[in-house]
SEDREN-53176 format. One record per residue (C-alpha): residue in three letters; residue number from 1; x, y, z. Coordinates in steps of 0.001 Angstrom, whole numbers, plus 500000, padded with zeros to 6 digits. Example, Ala and Ser with C-alpha at 12.3 -4.5 7.8 and 13.67 -1.06 7.14 Angstrom:
REM residues 2
<filum r="ALA" k="1" c1="512300" c2="495500" c3="507800"/>
<filum r="SER" k="2" c1="513670" c2="498940" c3="507140"/>
REM end
This chain:
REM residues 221
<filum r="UNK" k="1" c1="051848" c2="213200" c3="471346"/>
<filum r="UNK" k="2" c1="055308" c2="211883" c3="472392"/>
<filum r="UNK" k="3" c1="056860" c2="215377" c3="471874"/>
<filum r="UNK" k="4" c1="053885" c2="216793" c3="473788"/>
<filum r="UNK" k="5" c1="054737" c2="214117" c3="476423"/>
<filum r="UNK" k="6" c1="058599" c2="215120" c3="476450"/>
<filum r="UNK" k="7" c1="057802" c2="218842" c3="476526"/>
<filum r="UNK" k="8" c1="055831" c2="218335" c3="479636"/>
<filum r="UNK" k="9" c1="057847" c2="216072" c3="480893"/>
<filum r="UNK" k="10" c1="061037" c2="218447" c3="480551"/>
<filum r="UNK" k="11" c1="062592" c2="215509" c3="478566"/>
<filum r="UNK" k="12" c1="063252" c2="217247" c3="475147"/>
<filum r="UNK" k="13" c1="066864" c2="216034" c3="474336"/>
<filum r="UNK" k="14" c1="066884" c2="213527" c3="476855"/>
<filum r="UNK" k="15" c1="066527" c2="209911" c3="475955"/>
<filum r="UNK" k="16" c1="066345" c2="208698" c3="479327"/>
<filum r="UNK" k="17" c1="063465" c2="207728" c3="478717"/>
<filum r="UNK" k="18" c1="063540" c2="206523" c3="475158"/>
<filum r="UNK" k="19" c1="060941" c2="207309" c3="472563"/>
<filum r="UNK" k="20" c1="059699" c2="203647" c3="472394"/>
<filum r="UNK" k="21" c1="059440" c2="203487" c3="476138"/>
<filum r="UNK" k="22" c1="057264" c2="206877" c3="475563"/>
<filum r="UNK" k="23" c1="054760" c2="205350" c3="473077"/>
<filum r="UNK" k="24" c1="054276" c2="203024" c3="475488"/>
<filum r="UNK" k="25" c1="053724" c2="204832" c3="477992"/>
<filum r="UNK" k="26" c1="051167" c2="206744" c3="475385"/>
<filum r="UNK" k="27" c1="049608" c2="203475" c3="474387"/>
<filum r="UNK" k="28" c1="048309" c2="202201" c3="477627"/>
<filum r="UNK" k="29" c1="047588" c2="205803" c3="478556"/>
<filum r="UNK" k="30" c1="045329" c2="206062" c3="475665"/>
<filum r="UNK" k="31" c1="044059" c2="202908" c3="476735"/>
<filum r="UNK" k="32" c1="042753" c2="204056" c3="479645"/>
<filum r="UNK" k="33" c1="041181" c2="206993" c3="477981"/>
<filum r="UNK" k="34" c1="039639" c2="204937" c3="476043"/>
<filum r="UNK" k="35" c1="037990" c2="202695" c3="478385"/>
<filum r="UNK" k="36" c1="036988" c2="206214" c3="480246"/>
<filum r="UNK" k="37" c1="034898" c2="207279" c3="477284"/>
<filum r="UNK" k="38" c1="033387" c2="204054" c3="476924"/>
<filum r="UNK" k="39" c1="032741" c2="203378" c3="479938"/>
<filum r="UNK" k="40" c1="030566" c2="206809" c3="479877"/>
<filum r="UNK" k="41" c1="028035" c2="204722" c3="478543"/>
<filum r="UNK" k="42" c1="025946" c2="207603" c3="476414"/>
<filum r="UNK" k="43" c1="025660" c2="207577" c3="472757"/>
<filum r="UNK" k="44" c1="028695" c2="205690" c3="471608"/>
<filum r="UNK" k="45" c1="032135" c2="207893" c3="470701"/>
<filum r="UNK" k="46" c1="033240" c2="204572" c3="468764"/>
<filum r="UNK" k="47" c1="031100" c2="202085" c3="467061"/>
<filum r="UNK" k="48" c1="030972" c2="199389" c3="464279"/>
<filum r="UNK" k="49" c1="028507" c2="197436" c3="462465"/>
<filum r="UNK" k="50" c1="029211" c2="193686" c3="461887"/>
<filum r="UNK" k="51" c1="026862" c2="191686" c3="459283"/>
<filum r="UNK" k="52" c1="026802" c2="188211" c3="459077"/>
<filum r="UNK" k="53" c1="024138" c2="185836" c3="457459"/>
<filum r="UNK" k="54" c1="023216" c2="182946" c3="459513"/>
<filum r="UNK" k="55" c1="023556" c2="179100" c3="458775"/>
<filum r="UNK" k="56" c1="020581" c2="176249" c3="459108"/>
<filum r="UNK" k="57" c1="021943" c2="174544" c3="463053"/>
<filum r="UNK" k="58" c1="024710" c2="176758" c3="463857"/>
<filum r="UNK" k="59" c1="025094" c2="178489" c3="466814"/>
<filum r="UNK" k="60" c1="028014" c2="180109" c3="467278"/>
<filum r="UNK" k="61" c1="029552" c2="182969" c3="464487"/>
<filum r="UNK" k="62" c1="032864" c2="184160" c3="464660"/>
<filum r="UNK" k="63" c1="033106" c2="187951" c3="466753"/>
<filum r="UNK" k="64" c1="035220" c2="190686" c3="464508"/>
<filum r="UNK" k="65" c1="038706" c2="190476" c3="465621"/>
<filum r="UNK" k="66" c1="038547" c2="193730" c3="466792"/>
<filum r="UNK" k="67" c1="035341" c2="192982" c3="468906"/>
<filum r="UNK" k="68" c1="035834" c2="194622" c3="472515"/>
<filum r="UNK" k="69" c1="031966" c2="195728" c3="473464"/>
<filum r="UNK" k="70" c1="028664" c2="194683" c3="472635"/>
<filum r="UNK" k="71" c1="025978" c2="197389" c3="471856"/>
<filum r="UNK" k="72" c1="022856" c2="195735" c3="470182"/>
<filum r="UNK" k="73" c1="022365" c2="192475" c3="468249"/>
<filum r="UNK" k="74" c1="019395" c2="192530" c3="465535"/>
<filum r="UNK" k="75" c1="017883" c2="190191" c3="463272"/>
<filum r="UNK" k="76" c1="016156" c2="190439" c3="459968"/>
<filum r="UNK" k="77" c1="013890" c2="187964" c3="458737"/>
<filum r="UNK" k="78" c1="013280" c2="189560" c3="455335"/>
<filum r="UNK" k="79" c1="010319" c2="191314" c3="456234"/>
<filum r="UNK" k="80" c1="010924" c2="192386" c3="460194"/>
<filum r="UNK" k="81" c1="013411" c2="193535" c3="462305"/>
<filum r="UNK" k="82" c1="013798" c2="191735" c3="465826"/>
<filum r="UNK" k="83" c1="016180" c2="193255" c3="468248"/>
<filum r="UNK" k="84" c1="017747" c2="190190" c3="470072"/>
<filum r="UNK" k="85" c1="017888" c2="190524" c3="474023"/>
<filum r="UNK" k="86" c1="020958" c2="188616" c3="475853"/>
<filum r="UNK" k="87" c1="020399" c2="185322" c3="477346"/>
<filum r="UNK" k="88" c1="021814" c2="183852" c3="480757"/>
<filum r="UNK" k="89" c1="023577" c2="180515" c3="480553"/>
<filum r="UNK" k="90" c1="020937" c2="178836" c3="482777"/>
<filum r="UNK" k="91" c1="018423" c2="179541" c3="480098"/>
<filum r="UNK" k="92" c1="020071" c2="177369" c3="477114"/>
<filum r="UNK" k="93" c1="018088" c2="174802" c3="477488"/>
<filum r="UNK" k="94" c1="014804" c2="176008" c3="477897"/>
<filum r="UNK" k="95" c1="015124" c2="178380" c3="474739"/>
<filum r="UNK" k="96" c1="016627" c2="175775" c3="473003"/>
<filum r="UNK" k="97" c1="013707" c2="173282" c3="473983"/>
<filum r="UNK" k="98" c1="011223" c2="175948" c3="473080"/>
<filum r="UNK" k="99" c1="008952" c2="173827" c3="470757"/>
<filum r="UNK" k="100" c1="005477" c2="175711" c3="471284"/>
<filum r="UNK" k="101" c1="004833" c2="178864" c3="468537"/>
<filum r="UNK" k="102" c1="008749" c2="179026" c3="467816"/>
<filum r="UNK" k="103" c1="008804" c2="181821" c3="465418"/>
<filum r="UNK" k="104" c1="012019" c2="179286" c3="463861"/>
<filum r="UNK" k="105" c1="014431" c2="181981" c3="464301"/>
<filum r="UNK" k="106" c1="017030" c2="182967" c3="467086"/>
<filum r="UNK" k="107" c1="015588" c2="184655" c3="470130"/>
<filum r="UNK" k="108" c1="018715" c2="185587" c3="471889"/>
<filum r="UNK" k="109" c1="021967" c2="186353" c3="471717"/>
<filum r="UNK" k="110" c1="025135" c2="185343" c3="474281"/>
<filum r="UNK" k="111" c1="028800" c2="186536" c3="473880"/>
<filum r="UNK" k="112" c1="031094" c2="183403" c3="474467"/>
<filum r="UNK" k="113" c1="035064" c2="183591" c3="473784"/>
<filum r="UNK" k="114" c1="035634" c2="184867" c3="470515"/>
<filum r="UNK" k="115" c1="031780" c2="183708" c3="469151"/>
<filum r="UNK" k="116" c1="028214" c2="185517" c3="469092"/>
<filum r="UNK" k="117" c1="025940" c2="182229" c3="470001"/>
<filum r="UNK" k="118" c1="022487" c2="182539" c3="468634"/>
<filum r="UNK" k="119" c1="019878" c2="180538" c3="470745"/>
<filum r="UNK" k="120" c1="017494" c2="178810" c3="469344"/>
<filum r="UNK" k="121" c1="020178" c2="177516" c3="466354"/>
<filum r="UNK" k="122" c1="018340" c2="179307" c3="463199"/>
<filum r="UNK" k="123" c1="016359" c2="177231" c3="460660"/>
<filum r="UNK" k="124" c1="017854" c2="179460" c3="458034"/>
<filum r="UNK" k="125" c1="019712" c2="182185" c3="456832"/>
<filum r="UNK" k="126" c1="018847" c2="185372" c3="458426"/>
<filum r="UNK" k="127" c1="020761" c2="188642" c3="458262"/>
<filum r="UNK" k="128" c1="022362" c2="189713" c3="461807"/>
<filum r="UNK" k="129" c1="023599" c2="193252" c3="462265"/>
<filum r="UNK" k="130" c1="026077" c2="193530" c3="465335"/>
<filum r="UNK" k="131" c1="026771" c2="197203" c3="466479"/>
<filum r="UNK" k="132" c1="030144" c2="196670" c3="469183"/>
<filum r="UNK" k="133" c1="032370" c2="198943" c3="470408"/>
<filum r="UNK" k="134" c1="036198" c2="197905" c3="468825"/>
<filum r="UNK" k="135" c1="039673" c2="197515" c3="470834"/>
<filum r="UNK" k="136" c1="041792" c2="200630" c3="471181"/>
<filum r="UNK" k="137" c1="044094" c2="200719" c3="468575"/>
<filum r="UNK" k="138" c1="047427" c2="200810" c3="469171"/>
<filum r="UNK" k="139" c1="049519" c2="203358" c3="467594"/>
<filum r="UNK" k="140" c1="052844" c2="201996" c3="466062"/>
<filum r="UNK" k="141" c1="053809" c2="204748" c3="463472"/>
<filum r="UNK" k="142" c1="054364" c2="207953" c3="463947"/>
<filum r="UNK" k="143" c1="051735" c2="208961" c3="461203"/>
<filum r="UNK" k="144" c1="048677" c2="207140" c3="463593"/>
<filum r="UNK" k="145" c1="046254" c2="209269" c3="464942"/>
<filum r="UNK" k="146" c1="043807" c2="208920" c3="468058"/>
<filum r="UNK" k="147" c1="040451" c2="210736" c3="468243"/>
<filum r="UNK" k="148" c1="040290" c2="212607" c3="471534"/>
<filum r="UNK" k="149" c1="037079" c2="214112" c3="470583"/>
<filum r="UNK" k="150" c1="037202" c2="217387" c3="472366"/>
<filum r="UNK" k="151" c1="041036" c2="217484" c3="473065"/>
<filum r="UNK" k="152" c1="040470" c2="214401" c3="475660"/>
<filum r="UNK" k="153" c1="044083" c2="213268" c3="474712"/>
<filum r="UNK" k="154" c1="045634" c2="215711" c3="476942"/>
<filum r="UNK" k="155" c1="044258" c2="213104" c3="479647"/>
<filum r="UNK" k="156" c1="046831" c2="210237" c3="478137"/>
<filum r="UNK" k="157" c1="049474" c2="212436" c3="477406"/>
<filum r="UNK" k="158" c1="049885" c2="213843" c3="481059"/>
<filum r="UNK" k="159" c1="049363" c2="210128" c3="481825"/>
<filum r="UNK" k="160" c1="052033" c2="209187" c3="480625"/>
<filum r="UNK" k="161" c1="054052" c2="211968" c3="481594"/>
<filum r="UNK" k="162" c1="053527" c2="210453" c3="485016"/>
<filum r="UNK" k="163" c1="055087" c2="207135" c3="483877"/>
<filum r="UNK" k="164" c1="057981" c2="208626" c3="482272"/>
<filum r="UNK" k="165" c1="058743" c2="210884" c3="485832"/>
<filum r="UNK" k="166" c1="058349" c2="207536" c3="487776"/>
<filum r="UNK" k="167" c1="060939" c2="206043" c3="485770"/>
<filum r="UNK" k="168" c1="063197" c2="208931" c3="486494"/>
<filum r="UNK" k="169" c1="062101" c2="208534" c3="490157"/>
<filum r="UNK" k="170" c1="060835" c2="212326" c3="490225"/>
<filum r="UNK" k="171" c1="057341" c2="213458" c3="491802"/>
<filum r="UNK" k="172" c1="054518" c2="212990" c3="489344"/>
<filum r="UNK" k="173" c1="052289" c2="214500" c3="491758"/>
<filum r="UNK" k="174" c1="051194" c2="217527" c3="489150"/>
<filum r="UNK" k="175" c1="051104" c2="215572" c3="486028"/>
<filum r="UNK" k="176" c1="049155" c2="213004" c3="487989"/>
<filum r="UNK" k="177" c1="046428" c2="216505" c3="489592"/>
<filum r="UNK" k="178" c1="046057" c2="217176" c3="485523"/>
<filum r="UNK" k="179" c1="045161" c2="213194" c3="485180"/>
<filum r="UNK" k="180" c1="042603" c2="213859" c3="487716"/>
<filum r="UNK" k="181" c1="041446" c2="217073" c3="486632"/>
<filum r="UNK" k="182" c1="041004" c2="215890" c3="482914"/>
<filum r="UNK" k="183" c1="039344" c2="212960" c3="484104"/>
<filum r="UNK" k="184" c1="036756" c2="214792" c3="486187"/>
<filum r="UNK" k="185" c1="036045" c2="216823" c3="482954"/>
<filum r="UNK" k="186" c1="035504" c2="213908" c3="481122"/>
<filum r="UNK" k="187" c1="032881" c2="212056" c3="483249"/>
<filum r="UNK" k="188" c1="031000" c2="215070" c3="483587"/>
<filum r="UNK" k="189" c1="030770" c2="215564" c3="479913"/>
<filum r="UNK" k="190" c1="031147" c2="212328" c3="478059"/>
<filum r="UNK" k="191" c1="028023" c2="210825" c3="479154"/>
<filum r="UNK" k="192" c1="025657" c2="213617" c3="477750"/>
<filum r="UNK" k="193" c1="027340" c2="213329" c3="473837"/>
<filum r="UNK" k="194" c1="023009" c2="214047" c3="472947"/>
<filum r="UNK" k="195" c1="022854" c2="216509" c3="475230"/>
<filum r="UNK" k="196" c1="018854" c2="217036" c3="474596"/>
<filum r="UNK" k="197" c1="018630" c2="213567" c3="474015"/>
<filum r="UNK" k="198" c1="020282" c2="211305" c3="476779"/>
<filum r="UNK" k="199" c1="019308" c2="207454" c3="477204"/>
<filum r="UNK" k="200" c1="016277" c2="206571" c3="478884"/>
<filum r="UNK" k="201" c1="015722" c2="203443" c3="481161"/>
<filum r="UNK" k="202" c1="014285" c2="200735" c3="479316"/>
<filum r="UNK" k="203" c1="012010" c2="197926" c3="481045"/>
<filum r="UNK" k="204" c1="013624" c2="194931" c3="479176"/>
<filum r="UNK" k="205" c1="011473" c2="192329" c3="480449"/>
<filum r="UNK" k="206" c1="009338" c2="191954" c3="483121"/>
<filum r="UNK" k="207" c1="009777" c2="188137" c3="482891"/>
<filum r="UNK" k="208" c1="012088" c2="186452" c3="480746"/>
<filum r="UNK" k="209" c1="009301" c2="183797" c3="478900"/>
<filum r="UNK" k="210" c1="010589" c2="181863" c3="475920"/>
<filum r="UNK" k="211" c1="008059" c2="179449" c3="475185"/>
<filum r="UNK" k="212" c1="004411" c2="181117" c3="474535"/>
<filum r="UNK" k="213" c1="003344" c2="183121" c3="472234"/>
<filum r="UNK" k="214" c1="005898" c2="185087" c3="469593"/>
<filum r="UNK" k="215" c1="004564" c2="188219" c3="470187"/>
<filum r="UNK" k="216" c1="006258" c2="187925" c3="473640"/>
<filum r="UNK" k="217" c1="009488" c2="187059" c3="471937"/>
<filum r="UNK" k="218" c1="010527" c2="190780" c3="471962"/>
<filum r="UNK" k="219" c1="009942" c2="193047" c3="474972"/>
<filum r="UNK" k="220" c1="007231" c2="194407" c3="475789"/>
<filum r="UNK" k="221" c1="006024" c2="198224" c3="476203"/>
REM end
């Protein structure tokens, strides 16, 4: 990518702009790509799976250090799945006084600092499965690789050309058109990854009730 960068760039053989200004230049380019896909918000072009077994009275569980985007939070029981909805701060206290049919398991989930709080505090172990969207990696050797999916890197990489002519107090005005242009290809495709399947709207809750029966626990249909 940096030689694509000082190609473009007409920079070959001139360190001006040195190479470890370039991969900076590349990094927070890519960074912004990166955002720009997920940001698309279709059917994720990066995702992880975190599992972590839950302790009698805790609340909170460490996030992976990596941890940049929540996607869905589920809990098994042993026998059933739950998925686990996200709870507002001014509802602590009634989920955690919930004391009428408490199914004795968390009911919600809330992202706070670097910890996944589980609300109400589990009587137990139960498996949680995280699926979050990591950080953009950096890349620090020249052996790293970013996936651009469908070439999508040509977005950072005139990107940064643009930060490497502003250095050199030159007019960035094309490399920053191709920005543009790439972008506007992006946003029209990255949201429709399923094309034949895209995401539907989902009615969450109609009202948010913690304290009747379980069966209202989860959504409903």
């Amino acid at each position: 990518m940096r030689s694509d960068v000082r190609l473009r760039a007409d920079l070959v053989g001139n360190q001006f702009v040195s190479d470890s200004e370039l991969n900076e230049y590349i990094n927070q380019s890519l960074a912004e790509l990166y955002d720009r896909l997920v940001n698309a918000h279709g059917q994720e072009f990066y995702v992880k799976q975190d599992v972590v077994t839950t302790v009698q009275n805790q609340e909170t569980y460490t996030l992976p250090a990596d941890h940049y985007e929540t996607v869905y939070v589920e809990l098994d029981d042993g026998s059933t799945r739950f998925r686990l909805p996200s709870y507002s701060m001014h509802e602590r206290a009634r989920i955690i006084g919930t004391n009428v049919n408490n199914p004795g398991r968390p009911i919600a989930f809330r992202l706070q600092q670097g910890s996944l709080s589980l609300l109400p505090p589990p009587t137990g172990g139960f498996t949680i499965r995280h699926w979050y969207v990591p950080a953009c990696v950096r890349l620090t050797s020249d052996s790293d690789s970013f996936d651009g999916v469908d070439g999508w890197e040509e977005y950072a990489i005139w990107r940064a050309v643009a930060y490497a002519q502003q250095k050199e107090q030159l007019d960035a005005s094309f490399a920053l058109g191709m920005v543009a242009q790439m972008a506007q290809r992006i946003d029209r495709i990255a949201p429709f990854r399923a094309a034949n399947n895209t995401e539907r709207v989902v009615d969450v809750y109609r009202v948010r009730i913690y304290d009747f029966a379980p069966s209202r626990f989860l959504p409903r249909p």
